[in-house]
C-alpha positions, 0 to 999 in steps of 0.5 A, a space after each residue: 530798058 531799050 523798046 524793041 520797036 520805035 515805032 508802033 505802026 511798024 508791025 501789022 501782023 503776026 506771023 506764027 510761022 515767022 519764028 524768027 522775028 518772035 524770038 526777038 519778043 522772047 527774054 532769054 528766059 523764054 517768057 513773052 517781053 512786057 508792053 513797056 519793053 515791046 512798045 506795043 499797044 494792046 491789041 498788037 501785044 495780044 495779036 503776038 502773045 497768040 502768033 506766040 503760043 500757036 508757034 510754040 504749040 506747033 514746036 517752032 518756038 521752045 516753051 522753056 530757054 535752052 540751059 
């Protein structure tokens, strides 16, 4: 269980319209990695699970994994 990030610092801000750094957040299932694989705080992993979901809403992201 590898964390995506090694350091926390490295990531500021979330931007919904950045698609391609929030795939990397994305299991292959399309459900939202965990704080423990992300390596997040709480706050920052609360700040990327809404840049998630608004880039979804916006059908930048895909809610379900391709078949």
């Amino acid at each position: 269980m590898a964390k995506i990030f090694k350091h926390r610092s490295d990531v500021a801000y979330f931007d919904y319209k950045d698609y391609k750094t929030l795939q990397r957040y994305l299991n292959v299932y399309g459900q939202i990695e965990t704080r423990k694989k992300t390596g997040l705080n709480e706050a920052q992993q609360r700040r990327l699970a809404r840049a998630i979901k608004r880039a979804r809403h916006l059908a930048l992201l895909s809610f379900v994994a391709n078949s």
